[in-house]
N, C-alpha and C positions, 0 to 999 in steps of 0.2 A: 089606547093606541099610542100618546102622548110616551104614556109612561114606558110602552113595550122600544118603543125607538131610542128615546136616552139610555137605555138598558142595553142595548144591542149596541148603542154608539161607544158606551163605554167599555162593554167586550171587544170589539173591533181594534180601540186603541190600544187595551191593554196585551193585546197579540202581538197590534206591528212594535210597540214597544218591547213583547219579550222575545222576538225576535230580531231586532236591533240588537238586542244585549247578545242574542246566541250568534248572530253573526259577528260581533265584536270580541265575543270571545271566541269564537272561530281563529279569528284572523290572528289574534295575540297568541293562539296555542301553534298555529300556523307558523309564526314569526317566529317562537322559540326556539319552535324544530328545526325551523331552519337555522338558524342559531347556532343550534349545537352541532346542526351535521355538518354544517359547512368546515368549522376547524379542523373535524375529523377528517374532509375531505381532501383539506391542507396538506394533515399533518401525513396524512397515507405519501407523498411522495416526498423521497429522500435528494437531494443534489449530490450531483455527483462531489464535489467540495466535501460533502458531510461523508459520505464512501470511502474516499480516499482517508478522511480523517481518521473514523474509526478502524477502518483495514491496517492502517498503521500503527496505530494503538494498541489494538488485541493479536498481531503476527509474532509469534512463536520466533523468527529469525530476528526482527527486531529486539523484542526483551533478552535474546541471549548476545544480541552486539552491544544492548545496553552495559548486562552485566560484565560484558567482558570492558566495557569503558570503565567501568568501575573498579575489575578487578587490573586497569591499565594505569592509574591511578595511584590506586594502594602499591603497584610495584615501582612509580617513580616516587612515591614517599617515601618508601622503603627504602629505595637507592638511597637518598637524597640526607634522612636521618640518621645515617652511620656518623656522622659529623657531629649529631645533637647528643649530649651526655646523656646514656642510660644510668640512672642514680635506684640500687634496690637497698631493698631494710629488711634486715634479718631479729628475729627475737628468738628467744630460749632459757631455757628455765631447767636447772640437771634435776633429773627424776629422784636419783638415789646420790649417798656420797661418793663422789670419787675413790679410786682407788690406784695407786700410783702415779704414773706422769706420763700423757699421752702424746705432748710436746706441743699443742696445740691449748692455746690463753682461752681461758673460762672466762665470755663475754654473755652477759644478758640478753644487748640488742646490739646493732652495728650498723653499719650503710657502707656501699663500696660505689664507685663512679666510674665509668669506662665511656670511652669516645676515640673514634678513629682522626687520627694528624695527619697521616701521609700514605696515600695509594695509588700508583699511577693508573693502578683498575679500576679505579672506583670512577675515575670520571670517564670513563668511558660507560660503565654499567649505567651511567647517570642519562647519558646519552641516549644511549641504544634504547631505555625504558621510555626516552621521551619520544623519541622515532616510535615504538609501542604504542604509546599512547595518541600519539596521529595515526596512525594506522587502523584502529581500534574505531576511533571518529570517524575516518571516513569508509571504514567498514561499516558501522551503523548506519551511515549515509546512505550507504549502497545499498540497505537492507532496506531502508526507507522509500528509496526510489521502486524496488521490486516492488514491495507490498504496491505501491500507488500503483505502478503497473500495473500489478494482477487486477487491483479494483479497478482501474480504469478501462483496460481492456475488457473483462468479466461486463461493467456497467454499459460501456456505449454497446456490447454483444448485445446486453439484453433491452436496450432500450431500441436496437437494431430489429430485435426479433419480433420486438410488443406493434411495429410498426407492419414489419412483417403480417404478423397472422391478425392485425388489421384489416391488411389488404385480403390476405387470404378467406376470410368471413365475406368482404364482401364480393369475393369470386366464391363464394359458396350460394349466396345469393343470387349473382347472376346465373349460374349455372342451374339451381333448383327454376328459378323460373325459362331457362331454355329448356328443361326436361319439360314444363309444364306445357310450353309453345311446338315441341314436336309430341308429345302427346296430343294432344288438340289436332295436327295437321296430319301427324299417323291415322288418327282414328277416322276423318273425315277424307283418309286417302290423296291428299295433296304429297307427302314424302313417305316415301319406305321405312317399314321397320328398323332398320339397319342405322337411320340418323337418328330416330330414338334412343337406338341403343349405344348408339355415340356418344352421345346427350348425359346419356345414364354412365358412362365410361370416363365423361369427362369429368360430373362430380364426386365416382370412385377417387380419381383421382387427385382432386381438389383436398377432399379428405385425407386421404392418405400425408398431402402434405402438410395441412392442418393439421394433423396429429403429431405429425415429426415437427412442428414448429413446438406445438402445448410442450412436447417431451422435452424439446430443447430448453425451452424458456422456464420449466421446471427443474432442469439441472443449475441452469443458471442462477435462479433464484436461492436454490440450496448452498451454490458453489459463494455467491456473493453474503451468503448468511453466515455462511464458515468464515469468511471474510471477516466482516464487520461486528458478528455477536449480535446480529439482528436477529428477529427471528423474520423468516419466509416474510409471514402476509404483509409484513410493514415494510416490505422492498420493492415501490415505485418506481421505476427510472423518471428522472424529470428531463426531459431530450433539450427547455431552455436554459440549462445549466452545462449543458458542455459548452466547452469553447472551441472553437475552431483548431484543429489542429497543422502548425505551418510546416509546408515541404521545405524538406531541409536536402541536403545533399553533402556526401562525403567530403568536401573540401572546405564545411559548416564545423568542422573539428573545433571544440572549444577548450580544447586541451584532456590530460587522461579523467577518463571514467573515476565515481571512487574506490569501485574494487579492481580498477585496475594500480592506480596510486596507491593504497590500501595494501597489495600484495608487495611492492617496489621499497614503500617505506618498511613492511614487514622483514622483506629481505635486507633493509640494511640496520635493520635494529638488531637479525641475527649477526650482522657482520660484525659488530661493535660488538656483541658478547665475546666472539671470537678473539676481537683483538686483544679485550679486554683479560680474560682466560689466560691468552700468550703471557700476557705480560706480570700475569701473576708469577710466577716463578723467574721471571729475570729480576725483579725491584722486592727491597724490603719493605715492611710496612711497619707504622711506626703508631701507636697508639697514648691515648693518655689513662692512668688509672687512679685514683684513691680512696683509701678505704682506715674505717673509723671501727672503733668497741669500744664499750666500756665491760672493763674488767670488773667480775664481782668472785665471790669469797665463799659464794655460799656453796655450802656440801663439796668442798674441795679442800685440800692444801696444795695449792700450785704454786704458793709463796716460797713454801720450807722447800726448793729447787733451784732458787734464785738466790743469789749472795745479796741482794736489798728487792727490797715489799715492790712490787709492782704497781705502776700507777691505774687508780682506775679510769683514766681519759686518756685512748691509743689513738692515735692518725699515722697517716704515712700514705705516700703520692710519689708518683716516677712515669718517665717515658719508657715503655714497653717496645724492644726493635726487635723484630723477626725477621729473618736473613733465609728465604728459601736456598739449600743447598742443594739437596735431594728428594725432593716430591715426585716418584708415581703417577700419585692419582691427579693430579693436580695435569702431568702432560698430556693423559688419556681424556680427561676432560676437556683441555682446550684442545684434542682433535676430535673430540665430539662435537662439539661445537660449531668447529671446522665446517663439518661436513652437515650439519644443519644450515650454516650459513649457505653455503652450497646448494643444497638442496631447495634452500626460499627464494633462492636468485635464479634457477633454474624456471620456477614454478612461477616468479614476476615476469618472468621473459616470455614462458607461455602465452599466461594471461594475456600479456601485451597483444602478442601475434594473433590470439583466438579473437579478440576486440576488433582487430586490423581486418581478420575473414569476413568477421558477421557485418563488418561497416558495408564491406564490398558485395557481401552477400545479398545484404539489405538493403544497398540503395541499386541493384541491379534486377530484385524483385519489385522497388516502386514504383521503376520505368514502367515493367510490365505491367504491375496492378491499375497505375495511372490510364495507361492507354485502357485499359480491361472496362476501369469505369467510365472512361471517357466514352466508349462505345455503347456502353449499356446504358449512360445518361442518353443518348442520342436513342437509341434504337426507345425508350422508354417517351417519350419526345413526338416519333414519329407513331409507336401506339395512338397517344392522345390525340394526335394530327388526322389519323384514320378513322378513331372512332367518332371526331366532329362532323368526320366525313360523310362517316356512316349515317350518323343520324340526321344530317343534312337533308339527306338521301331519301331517309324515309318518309322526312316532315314533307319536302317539297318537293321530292320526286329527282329523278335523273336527268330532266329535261330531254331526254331521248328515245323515242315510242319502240325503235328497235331494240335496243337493250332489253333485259330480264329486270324488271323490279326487284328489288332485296326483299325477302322475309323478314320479319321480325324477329327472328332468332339472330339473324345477321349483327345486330344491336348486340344481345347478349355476348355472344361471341366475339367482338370486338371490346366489350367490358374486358370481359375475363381476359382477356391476352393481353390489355393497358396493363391490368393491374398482377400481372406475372411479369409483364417490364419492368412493373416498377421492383418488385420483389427481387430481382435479377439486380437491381442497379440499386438498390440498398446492401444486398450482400456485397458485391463491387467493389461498394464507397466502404463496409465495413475493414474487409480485407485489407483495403487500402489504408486506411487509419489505422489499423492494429500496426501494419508494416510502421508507416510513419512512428507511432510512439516507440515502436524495440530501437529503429533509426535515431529519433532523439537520445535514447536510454545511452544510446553505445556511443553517441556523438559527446557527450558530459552536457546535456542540454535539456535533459528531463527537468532539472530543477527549474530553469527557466520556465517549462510548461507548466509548472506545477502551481507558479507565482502567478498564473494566470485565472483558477482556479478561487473562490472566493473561501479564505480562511476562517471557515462556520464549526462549531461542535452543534452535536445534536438538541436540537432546540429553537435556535436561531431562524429566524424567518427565511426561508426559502428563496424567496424574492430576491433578497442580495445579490445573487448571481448572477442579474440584470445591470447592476450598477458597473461605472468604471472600472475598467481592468488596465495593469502595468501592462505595458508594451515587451516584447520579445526582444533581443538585438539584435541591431540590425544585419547581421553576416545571416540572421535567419531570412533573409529573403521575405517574400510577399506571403500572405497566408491564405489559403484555398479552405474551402469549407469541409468539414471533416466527415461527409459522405456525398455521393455524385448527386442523391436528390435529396432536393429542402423539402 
């Protein structure tokens, strides 16, 4: 018996010991997991900061104002090196022997040297390429700002809609269990078929708008993937990384846009060719030249031509003056020119005026949008105020014996109509902020927002977006939150 009991004691221990171990390494394989998935969980949502980055990055309109800064560049060197001597080197070696005299000295190798002294054109062309090349800059700028636009607009849409058919699921919820509560009261004859099929009517349509949200929020996902070179699944909206977008108003002007400046300096870089053109054919131009050979002997007699032996080390150097008298092409060209000038001044002036509509355009749809969420934050507001009511109601009664008691569907239906307020007053607050950011865009105040915006490439901890942000200035007024509900 003795023996049967230490026997058994020592099985007993040896259990809750290997069961210690399994549950210790339970917990370790536990801890891993979560380990790993948490980063992934991280990493799943992008900030808006990283959006804008890459949309700017990979846009087709950006790389072609880049290149054109580039190619803005090469043309003010170009102007600018007519000054610096081009020095070339010639060699040659005569195949067969000569035969007679072609009046032209039999050199080996040689070098000749050209450089421009005097053009009153040329500093104008020097000009007008540099006017180009700011133009060029802040045309890239304004290519910069759109892209941010499109991602910023595209990002806070979908971070709008992800909140959305949040809401929407659990008005899907509410509703299936109000189908479930007038089923129950249909069957036991307390209401008429008729509010079943209400019931049934109302999460028809529930769905239906759940499905135009997935669709929406599915073009969006594609539309911000074309953006950024993302693909789809890795396109989170993170909603603590927006920042507040501030109401600005038409008289917030921080001077011109860059494509509106962009087209103004364009138009006067054409004007400077023009002038430039003109005055080619009233001034001479005066150049420097010199030019070297050495004379060789071989498979020739170019000597027996000359009354003494030719030397073999030639140089020789002068001022070259060209006296336009009668040029043609030259006057056809500077009224082409002309009329380009023309033409880019016309097209700055536009610009200008199209800027001046959309400011007015767009700060007289803010008013309305403002008022639009301000009522759908309120009517969203008085939902929640109802439905506390409701359920008041049902916990403790109405305190008045003549009154009808509420059903319990009462509840549900009061859910579901908070949260189509709120849905109502998200879209609202969206409209209203898309409006705000074209507002900034046209004001020259985008970039300002932009600096608000935490400067991350992909990679970069998320979290950032939390820390200290630069301030707006101050003509931007007071900052309201950039949708009607938090």
């Amino acid at each position: 018996m003795i023996v049967h009991s230490l026997i058994g004691t020592q099985f007993m221990n040896k259990r809750r010991r290997s069961r210690k171990y399994a549950s210790f390494a339970c917990c370790v394989l536990a801890t891993g997991i979560l380990a790993a998935v948490t980063p992934m969980a991280t990493q799943a949502q992008i900030s808006l900061g990283t959006a804008v980055y890459l949309a700017q990055r990979h846009s087709t309109a950006v790389r072609i104002a880049e290149a054109d800064v580039l190619k803005s560049q090469a043309a003010l060197s170009e102007t600018r090196d007519v000054y610096i001597p081009s020095v070339n080197f010639t060699s040659g070696l005569p195949a067969v022997p000569s035969v007679g005299f072609l009046g032209g000295l039999p050199s080996i190798f040689g070098g000749s040297m050209q450089a421009l002294v005097f053009n009153p054109s040329q500093r104008h062309y020097i000009n007008a390429a540099r006017a180009g090349l700011r133009a060029a800059s802040l045309s890239l700028k304004d290519a910069q700002e759109q892209a941010a636009l499109d991602a910023s607009t595209n990002y806070i849409e979908m971070d709008t809609v992800n909140r959305e058919l949040a809401a929407a699921r659990e008005q899907q919820d509410y509703a299936d269990r109000a189908v479930t509560i007038e089923q129950e009261r249909a069957e036991s004859g307390v209401d008429p078929l008729s509010d079943l099929l209400q019931a049934r009517l109302t999460v028809a349509e529930i769905k239906l708008r759940r499905i135009h949200l997935e669709s929406r929020l599915g073009v969006l996902a594609k539309q911000l993937s074309e953006l950024t070179d993302l693909p789809v699944s890795a396109i989170v909206p993170d909603h603590g990384s927006i920042p507040e977008i501030p109401q600005v108003h038409a008289e917030s002007l921080a001077g011109e846009p860059p494509g509106v400046e962009s087209a103004r300096l364009l138009a006067e870089s054409k004007q400077k060719i023009a002038k430039a053109d003109s005055l080619y054919t009233l001034w001479p131009q005066v150049s420097f030249s010199a030019q070297y050979a050495r004379y060789t002997k071989l498979l020739n007699n170019a000597d027996s031509y000359y009354r003494h032996d030719l030397k073999p080390d030639n140089f020789g150097s002068g001022f070259n003056i060209q006296v336009p008298l009668f040029d043609i092409g030259h006057h056809a060209k500077a009224k082409g020119s002309a009329a380009d000038a023309l033409r880019a001044t016309v097209e700055a002036e536009q610009a200008q005026r199209q800027n001046e509509v959309q400011i007015a355009m767009l700060n007289g749809n803010i008013r309305e949008l403002d008022a639009m969420a301000e009522v759908s934050s309120l009517k969203q507001q008085i939902a929640a105020e109802q439905l506390k009511a409701v359920q008041s109601q049902l916990q403790y009664g109405n305190g008045d014996n003549s009154r009808q008691q509420l059903s319990p569907k009462a509840e549900q239906s009061a859910r579901i109509d908070e949260r189509q307020k709120m849905i109502d007053a998200l879209d609202a607050g969206f409209d209203l902020s898309k409006a705000r950011l074209g507002l900034l865009r046209a004001l020259g105040h985008m970039g300002d927002w932009l600096r608000l915006l935490p400067s991350e490439e992909p990679g970069q901890a998320a979290g950032k977006a939390s820390k200290g942000t630069p301030q707006l200035p101050s003509e931007l007024l007071k900052q309201e939150p950039a949708t009607g509900v938090n």
